[in-house]
N, C-alpha and C positions, 0 to 999 in steps of 0.2 A: 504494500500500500504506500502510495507517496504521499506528498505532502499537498498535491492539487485533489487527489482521490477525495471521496465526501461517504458520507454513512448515512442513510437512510433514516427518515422519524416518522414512527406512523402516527397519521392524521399532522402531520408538519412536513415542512420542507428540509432539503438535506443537510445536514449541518457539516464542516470542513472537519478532514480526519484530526487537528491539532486539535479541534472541539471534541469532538468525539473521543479522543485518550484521552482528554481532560474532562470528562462526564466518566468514562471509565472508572478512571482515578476512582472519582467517587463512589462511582457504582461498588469496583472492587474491595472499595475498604468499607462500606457500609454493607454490602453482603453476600462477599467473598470472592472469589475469582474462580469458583466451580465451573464457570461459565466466561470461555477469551470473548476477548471484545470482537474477534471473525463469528464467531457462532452467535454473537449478539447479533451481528449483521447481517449474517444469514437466515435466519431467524425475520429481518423485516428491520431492524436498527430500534432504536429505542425506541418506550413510547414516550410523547411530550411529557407526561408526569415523572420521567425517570428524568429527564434532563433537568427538570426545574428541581427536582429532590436531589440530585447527586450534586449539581452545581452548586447548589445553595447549602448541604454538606461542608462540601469543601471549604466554602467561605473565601470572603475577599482577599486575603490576606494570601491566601494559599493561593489565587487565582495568579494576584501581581509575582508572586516567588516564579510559577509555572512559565509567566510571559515573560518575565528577567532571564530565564533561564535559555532561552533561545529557543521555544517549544511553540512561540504563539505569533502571531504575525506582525 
């Protein structure tokens, strides 16, 4: 997956793969990594309630750390 690649949101539009490992993020640490973020996507990609719960998760703080880091655009 590159970095122009996108991830699918059902009932939303596709959000950019830097977005999507960073909704990961949260997804994974909020409940668990049983499930990679490829089977999330093939599966259909998140649905909007996971994006707004894992993001929001994560918090601002952690957001700005992820885009300093060179991860975000």
């Amino acid at each position: 997956m590159d970095s122009e690649s996108r991830c699918p949101v059902q009932d939303g539009d596709d959000i950019p793969m830097w977005l999507a490992r960073l909704v990961y993020k949260g997804y994974s640490s909020r409940y668990g990594t049983q499930q990679s973020l490829e089977r999330i996507i093939e599966r259909g990609g998140f649905g909007m309630g996971e994006v707004v719960v894992c993001l929001t998760w994560l918090g601002l703080n952690d957001f700005a750390s992820w885009k300093e880091s060179g991860h975000g655009v």
